[in-house]
Backbone as numpy.savetxt, mean C-alpha at the origin, in Angstrom:
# Nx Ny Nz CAx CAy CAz Cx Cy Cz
-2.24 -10.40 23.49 -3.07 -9.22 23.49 -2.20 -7.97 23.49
-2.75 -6.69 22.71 -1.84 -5.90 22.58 -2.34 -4.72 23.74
-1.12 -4.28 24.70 -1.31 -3.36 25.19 -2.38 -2.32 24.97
-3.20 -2.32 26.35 -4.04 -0.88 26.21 -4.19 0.02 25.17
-3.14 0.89 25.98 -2.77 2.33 25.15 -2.03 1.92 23.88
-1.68 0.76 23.18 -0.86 0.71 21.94 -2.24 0.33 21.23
-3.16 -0.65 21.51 -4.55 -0.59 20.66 -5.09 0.09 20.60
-5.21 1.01 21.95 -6.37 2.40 21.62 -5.81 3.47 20.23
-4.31 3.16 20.14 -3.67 4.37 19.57 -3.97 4.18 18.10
-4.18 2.38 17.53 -3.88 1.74 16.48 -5.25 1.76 16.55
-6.60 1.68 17.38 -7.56 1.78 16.55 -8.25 3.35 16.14
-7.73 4.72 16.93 -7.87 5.97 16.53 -7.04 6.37 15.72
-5.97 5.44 14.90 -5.45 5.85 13.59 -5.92 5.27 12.70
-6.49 4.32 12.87 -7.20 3.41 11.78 -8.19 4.03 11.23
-9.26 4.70 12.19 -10.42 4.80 11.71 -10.06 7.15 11.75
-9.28 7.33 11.51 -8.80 8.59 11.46 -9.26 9.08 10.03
-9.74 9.95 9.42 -9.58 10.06 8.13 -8.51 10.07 7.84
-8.38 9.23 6.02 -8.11 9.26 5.52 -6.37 9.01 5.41
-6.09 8.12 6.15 -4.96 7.37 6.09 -3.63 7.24 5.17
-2.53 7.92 5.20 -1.88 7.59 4.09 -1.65 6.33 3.64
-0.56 5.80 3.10 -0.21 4.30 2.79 1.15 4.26 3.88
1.67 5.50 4.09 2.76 5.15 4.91 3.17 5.26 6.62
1.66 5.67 6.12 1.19 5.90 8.10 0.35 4.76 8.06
0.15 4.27 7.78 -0.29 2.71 7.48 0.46 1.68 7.79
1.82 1.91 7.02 2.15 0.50 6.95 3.48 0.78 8.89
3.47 2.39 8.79 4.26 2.19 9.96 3.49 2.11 11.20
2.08 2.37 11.33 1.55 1.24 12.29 1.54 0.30 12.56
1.44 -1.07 11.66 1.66 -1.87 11.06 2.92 -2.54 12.07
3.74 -2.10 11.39 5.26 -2.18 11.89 5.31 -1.68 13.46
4.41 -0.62 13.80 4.54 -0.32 15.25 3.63 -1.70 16.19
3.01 -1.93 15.54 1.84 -2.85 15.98 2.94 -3.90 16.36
3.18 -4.60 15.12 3.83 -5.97 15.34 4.98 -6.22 15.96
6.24 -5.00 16.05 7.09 -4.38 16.98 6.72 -4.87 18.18
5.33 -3.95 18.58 4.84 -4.47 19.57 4.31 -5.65 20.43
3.71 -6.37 19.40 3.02 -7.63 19.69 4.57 -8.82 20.18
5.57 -8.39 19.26 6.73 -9.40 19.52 7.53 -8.95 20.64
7.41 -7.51 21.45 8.10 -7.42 22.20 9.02 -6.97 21.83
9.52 -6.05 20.65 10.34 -5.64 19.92 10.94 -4.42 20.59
9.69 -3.62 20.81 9.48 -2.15 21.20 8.28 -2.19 22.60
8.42 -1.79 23.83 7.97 -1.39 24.81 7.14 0.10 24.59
6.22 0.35 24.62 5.40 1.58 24.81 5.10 1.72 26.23
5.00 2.65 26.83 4.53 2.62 28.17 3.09 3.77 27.83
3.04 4.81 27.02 2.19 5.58 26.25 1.97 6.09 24.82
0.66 6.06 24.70 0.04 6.31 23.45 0.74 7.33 22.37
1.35 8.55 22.93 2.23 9.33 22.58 3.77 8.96 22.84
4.23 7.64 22.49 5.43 7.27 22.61 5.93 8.03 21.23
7.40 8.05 21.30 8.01 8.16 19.66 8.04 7.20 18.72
7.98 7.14 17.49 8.10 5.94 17.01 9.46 5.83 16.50
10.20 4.70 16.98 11.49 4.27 16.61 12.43 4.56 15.05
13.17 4.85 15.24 13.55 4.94 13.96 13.47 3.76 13.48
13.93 2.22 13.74 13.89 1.21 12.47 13.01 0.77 12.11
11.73 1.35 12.66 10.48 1.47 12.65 9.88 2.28 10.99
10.74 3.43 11.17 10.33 4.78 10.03 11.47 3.75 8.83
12.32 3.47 9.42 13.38 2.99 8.11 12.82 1.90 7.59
12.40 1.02 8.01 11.64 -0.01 7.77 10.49 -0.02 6.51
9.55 1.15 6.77 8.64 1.41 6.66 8.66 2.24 5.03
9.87 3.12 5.20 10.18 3.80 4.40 10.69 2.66 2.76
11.34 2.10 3.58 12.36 0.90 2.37 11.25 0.54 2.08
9.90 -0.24 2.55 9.17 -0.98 1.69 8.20 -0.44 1.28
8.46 1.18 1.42 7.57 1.89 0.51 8.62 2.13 -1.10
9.66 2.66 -0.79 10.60 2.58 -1.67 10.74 1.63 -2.51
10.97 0.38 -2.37 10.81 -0.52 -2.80 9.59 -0.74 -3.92
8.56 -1.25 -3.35 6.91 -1.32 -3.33 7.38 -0.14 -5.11
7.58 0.94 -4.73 7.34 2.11 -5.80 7.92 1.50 -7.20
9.57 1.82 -6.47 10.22 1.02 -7.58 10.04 -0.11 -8.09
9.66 -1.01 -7.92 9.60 -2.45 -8.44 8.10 -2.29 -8.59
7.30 -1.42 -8.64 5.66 -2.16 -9.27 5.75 -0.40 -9.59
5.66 0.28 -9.65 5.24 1.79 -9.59 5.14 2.48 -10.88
6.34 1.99 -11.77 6.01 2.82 -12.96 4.65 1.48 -13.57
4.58 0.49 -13.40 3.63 -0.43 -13.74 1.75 0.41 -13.82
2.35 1.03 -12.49 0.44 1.65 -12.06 0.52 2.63 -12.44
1.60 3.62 -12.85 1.73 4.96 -13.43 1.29 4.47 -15.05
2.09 3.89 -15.72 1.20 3.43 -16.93 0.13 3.21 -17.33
-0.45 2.44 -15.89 -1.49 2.00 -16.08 -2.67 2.82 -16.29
-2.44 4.09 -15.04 -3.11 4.94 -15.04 -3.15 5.96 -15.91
-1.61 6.48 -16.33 -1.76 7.35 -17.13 -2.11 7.03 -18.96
-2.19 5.58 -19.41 -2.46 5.22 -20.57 -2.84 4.21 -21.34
-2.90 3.45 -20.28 -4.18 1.94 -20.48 -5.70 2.44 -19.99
-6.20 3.12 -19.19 -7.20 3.25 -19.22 -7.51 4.09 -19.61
-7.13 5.68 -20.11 -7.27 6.20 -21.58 -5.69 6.69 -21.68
-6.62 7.45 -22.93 -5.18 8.14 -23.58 -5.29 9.64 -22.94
-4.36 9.62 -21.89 -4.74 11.15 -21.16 -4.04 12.04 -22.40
-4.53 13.33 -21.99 -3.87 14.31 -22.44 -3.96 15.78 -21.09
-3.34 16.50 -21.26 -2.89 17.38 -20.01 -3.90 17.90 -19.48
-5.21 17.84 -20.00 -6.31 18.57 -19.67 -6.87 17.60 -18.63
-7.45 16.52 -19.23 -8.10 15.41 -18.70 -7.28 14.76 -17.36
-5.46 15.07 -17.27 -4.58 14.96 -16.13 -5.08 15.98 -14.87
-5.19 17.23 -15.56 -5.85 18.14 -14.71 -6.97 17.61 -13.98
-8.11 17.73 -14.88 -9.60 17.43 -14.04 -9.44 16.09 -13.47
-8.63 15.17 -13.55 -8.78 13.65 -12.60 -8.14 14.21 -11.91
-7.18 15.07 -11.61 -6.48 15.65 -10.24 -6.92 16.29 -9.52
-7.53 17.51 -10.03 -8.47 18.57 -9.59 -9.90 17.78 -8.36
-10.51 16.85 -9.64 -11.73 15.92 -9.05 -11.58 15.45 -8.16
-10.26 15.08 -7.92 -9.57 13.70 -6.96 -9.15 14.52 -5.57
-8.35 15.52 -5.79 -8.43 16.36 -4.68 -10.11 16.96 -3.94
-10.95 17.32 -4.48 -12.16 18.10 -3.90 -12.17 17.03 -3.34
-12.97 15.65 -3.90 -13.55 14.31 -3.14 -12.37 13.96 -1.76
-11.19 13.98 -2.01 -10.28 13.77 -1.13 -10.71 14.73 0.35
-10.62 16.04 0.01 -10.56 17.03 0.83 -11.83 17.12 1.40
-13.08 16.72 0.88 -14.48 17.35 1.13 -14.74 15.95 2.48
-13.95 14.62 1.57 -14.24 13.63 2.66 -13.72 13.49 3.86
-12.72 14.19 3.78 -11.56 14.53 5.22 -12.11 15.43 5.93
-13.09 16.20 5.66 -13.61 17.46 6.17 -14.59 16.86 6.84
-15.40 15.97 6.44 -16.21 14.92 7.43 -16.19 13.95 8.16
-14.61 13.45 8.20 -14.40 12.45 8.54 -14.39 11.19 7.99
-14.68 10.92 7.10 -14.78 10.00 6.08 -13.53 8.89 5.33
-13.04 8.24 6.19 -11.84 7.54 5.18 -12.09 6.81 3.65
-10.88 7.00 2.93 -10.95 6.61 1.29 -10.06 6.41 1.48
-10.21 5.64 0.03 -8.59 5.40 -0.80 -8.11 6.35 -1.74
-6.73 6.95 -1.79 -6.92 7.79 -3.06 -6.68 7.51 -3.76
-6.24 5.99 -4.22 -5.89 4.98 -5.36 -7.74 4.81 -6.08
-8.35 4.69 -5.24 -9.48 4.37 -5.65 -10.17 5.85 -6.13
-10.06 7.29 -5.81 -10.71 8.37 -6.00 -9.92 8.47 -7.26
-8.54 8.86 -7.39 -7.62 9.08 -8.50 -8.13 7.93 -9.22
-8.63 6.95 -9.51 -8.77 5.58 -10.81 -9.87 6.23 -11.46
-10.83 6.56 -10.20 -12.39 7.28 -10.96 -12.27 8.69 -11.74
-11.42 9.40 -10.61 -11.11 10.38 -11.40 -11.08 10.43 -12.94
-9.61 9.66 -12.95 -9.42 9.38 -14.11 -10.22 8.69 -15.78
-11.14 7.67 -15.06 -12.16 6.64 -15.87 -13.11 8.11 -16.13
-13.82 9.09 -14.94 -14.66 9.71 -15.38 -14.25 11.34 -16.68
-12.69 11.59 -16.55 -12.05 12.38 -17.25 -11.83 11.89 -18.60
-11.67 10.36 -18.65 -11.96 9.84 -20.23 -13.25 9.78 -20.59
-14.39 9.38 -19.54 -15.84 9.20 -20.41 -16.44 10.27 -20.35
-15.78 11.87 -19.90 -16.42 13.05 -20.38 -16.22 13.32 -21.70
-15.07 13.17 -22.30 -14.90 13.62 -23.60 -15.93 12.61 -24.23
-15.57 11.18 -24.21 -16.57 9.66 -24.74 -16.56 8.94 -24.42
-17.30 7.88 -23.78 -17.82 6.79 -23.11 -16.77 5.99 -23.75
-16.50 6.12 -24.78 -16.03 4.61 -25.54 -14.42 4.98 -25.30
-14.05 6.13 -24.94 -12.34 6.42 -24.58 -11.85 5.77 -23.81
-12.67 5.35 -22.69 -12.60 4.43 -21.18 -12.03 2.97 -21.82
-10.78 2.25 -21.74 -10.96 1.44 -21.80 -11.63 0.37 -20.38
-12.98 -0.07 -20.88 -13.80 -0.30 -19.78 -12.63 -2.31 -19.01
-12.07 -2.47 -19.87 -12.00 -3.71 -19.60 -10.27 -3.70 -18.39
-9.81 -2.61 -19.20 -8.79 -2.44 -18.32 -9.34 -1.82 -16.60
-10.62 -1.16 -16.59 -10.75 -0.78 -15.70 -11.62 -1.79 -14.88
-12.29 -3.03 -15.53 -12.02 -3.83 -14.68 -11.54 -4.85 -14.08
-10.48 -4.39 -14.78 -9.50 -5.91 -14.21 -8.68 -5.04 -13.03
-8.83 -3.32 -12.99 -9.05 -2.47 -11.53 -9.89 -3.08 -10.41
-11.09 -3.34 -10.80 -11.92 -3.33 -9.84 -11.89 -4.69 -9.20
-11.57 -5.49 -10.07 -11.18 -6.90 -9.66 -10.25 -7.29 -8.61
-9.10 -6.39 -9.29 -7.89 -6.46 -8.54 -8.44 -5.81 -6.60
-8.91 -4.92 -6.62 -9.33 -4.51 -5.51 -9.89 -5.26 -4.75
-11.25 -5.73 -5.22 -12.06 -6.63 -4.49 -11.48 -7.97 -3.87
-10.13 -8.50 -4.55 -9.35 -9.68 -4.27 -8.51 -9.01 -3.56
-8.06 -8.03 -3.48 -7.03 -7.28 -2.26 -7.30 -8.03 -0.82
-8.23 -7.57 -0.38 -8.24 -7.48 0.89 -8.21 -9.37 1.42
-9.49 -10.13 0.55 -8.80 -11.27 0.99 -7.32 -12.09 0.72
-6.82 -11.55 -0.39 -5.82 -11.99 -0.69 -4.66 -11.80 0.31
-4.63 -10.41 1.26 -4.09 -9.86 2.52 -3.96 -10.61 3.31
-5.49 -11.32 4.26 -5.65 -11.79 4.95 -5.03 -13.06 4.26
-5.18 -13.94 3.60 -4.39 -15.09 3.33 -3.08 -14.94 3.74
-2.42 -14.16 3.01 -0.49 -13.88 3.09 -0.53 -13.59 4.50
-1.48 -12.65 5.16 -1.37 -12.18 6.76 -1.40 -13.54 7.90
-2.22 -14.14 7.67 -2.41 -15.68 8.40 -1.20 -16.90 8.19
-0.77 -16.58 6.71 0.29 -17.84 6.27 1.90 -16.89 6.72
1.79 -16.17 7.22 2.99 -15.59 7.35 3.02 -15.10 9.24
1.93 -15.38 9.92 1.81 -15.30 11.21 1.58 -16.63 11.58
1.53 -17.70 10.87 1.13 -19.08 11.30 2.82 -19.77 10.94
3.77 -19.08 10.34 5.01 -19.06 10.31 5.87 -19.08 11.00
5.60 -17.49 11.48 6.38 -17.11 12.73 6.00 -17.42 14.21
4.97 -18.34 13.84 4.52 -18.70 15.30 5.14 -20.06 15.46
5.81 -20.72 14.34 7.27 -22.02 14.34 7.79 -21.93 14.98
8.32 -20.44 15.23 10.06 -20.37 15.71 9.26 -19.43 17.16
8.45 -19.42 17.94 7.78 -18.77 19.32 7.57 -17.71 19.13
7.50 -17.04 20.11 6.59 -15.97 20.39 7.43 -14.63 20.50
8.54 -14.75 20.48 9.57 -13.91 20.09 9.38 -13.11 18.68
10.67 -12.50 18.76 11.47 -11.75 17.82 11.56 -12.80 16.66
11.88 -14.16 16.93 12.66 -14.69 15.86 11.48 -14.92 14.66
10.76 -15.40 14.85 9.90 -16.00 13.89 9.59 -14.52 12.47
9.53 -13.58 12.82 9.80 -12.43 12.07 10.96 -12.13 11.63
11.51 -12.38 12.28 13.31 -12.09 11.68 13.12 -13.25 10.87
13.18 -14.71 10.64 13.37 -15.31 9.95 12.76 -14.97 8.45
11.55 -14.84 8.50 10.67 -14.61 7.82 11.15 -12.86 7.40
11.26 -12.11 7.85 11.88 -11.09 7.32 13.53 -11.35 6.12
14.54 -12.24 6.73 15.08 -12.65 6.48 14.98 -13.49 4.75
14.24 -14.47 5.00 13.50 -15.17 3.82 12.98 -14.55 2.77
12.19 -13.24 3.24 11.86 -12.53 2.04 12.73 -11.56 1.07
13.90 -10.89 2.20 14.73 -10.24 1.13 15.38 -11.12 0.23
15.94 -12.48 0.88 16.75 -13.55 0.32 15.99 -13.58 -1.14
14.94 -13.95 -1.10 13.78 -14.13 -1.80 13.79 -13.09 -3.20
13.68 -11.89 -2.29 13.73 -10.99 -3.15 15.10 -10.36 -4.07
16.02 -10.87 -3.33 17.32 -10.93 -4.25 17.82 -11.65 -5.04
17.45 -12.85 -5.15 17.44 -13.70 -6.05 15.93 -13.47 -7.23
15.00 -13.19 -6.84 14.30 -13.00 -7.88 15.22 -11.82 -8.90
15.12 -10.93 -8.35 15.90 -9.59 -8.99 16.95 -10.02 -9.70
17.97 -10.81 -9.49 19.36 -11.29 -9.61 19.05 -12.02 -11.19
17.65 -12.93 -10.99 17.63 -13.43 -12.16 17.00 -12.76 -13.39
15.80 -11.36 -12.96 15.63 -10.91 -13.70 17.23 -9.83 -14.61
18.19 -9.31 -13.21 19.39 -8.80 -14.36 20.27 -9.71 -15.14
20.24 -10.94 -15.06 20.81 -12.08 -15.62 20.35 -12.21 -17.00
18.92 -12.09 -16.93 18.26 -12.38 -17.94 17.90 -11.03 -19.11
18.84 -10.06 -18.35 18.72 -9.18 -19.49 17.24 -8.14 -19.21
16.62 -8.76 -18.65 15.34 -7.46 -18.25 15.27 -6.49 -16.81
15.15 -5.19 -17.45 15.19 -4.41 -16.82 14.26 -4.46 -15.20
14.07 -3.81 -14.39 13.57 -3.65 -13.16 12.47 -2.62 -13.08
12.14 -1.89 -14.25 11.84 -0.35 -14.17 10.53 -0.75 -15.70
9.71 -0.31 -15.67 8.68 -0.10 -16.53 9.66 -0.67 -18.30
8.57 -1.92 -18.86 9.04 -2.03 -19.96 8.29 -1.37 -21.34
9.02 -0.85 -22.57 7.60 -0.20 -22.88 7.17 -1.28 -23.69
């Protein structure tokens, strides 16, 4: 069970408007810190650790680089053919809805406001600009998010619960995944393909 004041803190950021992705994932990281005994809180207003922010930071970094120009494409020219105007009004749109819902309290995604944005900035000019099919293999992808989470979240805590109740079972498993991830990488520069958006 997680400390008092470390759940009260993790469930008034949760339900906070409008959440970044990286105040997200360093809860996350503060949470499980916690749960392993990593990091001691004694209060809700503790600091949060630096290998905490570094942590947090790298697998946002990461995350960007290795999938990022993928969703920038995606967005900016599989689901239409933007042009600078139509960049505008999905930005413009995407901000009011952003801002108007924060003003009420309201949490979103802005992956999800920015997609509409965008789908509704192609079907102003014409319905048929939208490519509709790319946008739903969007909506797809979403709806399988969250259970797909909980799967990897359960098979990767039913892991570290091998090696006890400690530190280790995360370290290993932390461990495993860069390994993991360096050898994937290793074979994609072997093989001659880049890391970075192909066109």
């Amino acid at each position: 069970m997680l400390p008092a004041t470390l759940q009260r803190t993790a469930e008034s950021r949760f339900v906070a408007p409008t959440p970044r992705i990286d105040e997200v994932i360093v809860w996350v990281v503060e949470i499980g810190a916690a749960k392993t005994k990593a990091v001691v809180y004694s209060t809700a207003d503790a600091d949060v650790p630096t290998w905490v922010v570094l942590s947090a930071a790298s697998a946002i970094a990461l995350g960007t680089y290795v999938g990022g120009w993928r969703i920038i494409r995606t967005m900016g020219s599989r689901i239409i053919k933007m042009d600078p105007a139509q960049g505008f009004a999905s930005q413009a749109s995407g901000a009011a809805v952003i801002l108007s819902a924060s003003h009420v309290g309201f949490p979103l995604s802005t992956t999800h406001v920015i997609s509409g944005g965008i789908m509704g900035a192609g079907a102003a000019k014409r319905v048929s600009a939208v490519r509709w099919g790319v946008a739903g293999n969007i909506v797809v992808a979403w709806v399988l998010t969250l259970p797909a989470a909980a799967a990897v979240g359960a098979l990767t805590f039913g892991i570290t619960r091998i090696f006890g109740e400690g530190a280790a079972g995360p370290l290993v498993v932390s461990i495993a995944l860069v390994l993991t991830l360096i050898w994937i990488f290793g074979r994609r520069l072997i093989s001659g393909r880049t890391l970075t958006a192909e066109a």
